[in-house]
C-alpha positions in Angstrom: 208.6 236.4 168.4 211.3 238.8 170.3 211.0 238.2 174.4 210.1 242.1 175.0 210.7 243.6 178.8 207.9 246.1 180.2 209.6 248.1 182.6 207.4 250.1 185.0 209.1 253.8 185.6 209.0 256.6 187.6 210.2 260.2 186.2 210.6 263.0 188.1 208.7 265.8 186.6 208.2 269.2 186.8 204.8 269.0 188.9 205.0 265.5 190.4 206.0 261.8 189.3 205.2 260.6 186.2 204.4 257.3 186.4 204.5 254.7 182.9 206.3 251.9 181.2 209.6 251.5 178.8 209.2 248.9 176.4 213.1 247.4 174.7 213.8 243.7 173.3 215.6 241.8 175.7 219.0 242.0 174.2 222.1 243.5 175.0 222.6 246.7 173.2 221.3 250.4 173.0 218.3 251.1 170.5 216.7 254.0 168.4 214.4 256.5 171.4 210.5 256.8 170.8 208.1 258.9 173.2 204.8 257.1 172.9 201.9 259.3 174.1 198.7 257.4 174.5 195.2 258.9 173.2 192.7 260.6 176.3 192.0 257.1 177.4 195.3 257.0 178.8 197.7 254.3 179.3 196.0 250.6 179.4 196.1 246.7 178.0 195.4 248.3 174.5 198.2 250.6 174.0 200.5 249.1 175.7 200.4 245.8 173.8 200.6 249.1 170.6 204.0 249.9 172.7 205.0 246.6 173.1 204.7 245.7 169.2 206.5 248.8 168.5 209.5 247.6 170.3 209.8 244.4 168.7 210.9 246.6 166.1 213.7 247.6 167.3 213.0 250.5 169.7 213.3 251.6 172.8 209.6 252.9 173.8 208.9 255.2 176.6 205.3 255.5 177.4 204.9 258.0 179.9 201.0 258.6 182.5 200.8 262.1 180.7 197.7 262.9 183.6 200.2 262.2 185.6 199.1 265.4 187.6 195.3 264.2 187.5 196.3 260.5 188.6 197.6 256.8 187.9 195.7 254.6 185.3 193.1 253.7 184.7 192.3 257.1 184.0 189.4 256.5 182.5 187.6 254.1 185.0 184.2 254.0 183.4 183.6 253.2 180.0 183.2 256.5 177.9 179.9 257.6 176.3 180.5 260.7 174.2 177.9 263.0 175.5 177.1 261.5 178.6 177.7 263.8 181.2 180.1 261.9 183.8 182.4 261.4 180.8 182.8 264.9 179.6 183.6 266.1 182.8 185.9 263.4 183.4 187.6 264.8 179.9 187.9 268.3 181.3 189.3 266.9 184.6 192.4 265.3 182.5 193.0 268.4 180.3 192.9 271.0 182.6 196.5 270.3 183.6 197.6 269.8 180.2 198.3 273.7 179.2 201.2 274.6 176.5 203.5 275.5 179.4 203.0 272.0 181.4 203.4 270.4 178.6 206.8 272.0 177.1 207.8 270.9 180.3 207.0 267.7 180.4 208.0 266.9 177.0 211.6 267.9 177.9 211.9 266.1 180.7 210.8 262.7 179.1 213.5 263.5 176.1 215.8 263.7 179.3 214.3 260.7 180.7 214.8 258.3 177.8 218.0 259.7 176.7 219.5 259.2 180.4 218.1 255.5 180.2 220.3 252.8 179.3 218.1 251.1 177.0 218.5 254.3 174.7 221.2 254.8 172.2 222.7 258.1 171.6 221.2 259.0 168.2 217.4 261.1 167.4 214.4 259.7 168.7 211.0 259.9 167.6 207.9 260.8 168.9 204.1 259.3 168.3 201.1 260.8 169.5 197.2 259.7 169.0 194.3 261.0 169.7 194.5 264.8 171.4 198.1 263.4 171.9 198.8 264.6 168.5 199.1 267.6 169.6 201.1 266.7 172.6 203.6 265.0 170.1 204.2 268.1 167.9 204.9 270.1 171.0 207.1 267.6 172.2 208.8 267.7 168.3 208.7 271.8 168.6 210.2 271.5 172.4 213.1 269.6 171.9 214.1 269.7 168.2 217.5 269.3 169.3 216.5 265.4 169.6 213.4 264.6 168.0 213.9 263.9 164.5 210.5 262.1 163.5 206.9 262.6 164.6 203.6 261.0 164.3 200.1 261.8 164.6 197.1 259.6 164.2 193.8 260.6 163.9 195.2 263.6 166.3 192.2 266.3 167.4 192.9 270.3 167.2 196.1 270.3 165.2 194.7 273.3 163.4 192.6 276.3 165.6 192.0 279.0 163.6 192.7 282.1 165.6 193.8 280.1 168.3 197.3 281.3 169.4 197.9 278.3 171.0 197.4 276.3 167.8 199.6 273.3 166.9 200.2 274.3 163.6 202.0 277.7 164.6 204.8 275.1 166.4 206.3 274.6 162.6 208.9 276.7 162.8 210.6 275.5 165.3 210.3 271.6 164.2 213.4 270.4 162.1 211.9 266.5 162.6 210.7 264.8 159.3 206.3 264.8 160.2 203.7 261.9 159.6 200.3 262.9 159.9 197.2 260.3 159.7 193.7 261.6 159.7 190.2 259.8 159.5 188.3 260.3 156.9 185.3 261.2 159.5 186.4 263.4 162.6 184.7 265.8 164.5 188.3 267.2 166.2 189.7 267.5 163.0 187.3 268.1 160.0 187.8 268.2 156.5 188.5 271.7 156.4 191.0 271.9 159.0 192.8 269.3 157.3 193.0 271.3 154.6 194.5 274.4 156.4 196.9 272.2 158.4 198.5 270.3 154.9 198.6 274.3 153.8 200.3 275.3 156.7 202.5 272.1 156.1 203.5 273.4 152.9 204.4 277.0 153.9 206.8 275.2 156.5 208.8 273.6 153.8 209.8 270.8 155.9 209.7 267.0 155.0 206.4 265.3 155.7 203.3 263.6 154.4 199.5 263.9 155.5 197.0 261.3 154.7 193.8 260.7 155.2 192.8 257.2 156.1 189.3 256.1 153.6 186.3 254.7 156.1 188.6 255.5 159.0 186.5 257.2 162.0 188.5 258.9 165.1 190.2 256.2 166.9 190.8 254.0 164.2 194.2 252.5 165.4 193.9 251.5 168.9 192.1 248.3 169.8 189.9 248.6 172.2 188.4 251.5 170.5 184.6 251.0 169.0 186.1 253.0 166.0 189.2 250.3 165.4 189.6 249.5 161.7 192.0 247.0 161.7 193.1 246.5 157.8 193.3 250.7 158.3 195.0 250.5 162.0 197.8 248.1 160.0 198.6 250.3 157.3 198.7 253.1 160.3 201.5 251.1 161.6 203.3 250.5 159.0 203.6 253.9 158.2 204.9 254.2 161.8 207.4 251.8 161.5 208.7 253.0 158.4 208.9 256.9 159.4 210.8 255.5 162.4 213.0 253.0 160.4 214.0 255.6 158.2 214.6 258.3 160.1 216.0 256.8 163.5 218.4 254.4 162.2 
């Protein structure tokens, strides 16, 4: 197996310091970019050993605190109970920050974070989101389309609001990056029918990607520590990942 180096990092962001890690192999040379935004748990043991497998790959893997506004990790320093009523307002306390504006913002300055890093080579990077990170990963995609060339999703909530102006799906036309999205079969943030009118709105686009939707797979699927985690589905997941990224980076 590759000797991998975690690198703790500070990034000077538009409303604070965002706090995270940079995952690269430990050899001399420059590699493919990839912005890893966690899921709402936020950055911990689980997705950054996700981060650090990514790597191994091949990449350079910047996982930035995206609450960095709200605080450090663990963000999330109970366990969650959907419905419990600590937990949902815990929720509300990370996304409040998190508008379209903040956002645009921060995803340009972590493309200018990682691209001024020496672990970085000079070509696209790519860009992987889970969870309501999804979302965070097409804005990031729409923000900067100038470098992101590839973009993931897995089991991402809201990517499709009808009537929402601040819908994911109306960032298409500014994204030239080649899209991956993977839904659960079974996911109250992103039901059948939405789906549906995403892969539609895909198709209008004209752009390349592919939307799946991942059989007996529940929201969360990919990410260990999750009581959803599906592992023979969470592999395939990452496959997909690696080849998107493979084909598209290098």
């Amino acid at each position: 197996m590759k000797t991998m180096i975690e690198e703790p990092i500070e990034i000077p962001a538009p409303d604070g310091r965002a706090d995270g890690f940079l995952y690269r192999p430990q050899e001399e040379r420059r590699f493919p970019g990839v912005i890893y935004l966690a899921d709402i748990g936020g950055i911990r043991e689980s997705n950054r050993g996700m981060a650090r497998r990514l790597s191994a790959q091949g990449f350079a893997v910047l996982m930035p605190n995206t609450f960095y506004r709200t605080g450090r990790p663990p963000v999330m320093p109970f366990p969650f109970i959907p419905g419990d009523e600590r937990s949902i307002k815990r929720l509300s306390e990370l996304r409040a920050p998190l508008t379209p504006e903040a956002v645009d913002r921060d995803a340009s300055t972590y493309v200018d974070f990682l691209a001024g890093h020496s672990a970085a080579g000079p070509g696209p990077f790519g860009t992987v989101g889970f969870c309501f990170a999804g979302a965070l990963a097409m804005r990031t995609a729409a923000t900067r389309p100038d470098r992101i060339a590839a973009m993931a999703s897995f089991h991402g909530g809201g990517l499709y609001k009808e009537g929402d102006p601040a819908s994911p799906h109306l960032l298409l036309p500014r994204i030239r990056a080649r899209l991956y999205f993977g839904h659960a079969a079974d996911d109250r943030s992103m039901p059948r029918e939405a789906i549906v009118k995403l892969e539609e709105a895909l198709a209008a686009w004209g752009g390349r990607y592919e939307s799946e939707t991942y059989d007996g797979a529940h929201h969360g699927w990919t990410v260990p520590d999750s009581p959803a985690y599906n592992e023979p589905q969470a592999e395939r997941a990452y496959r997909k990942l690696t080849e998107l990224l493979s084909q598209t980076l290098r």
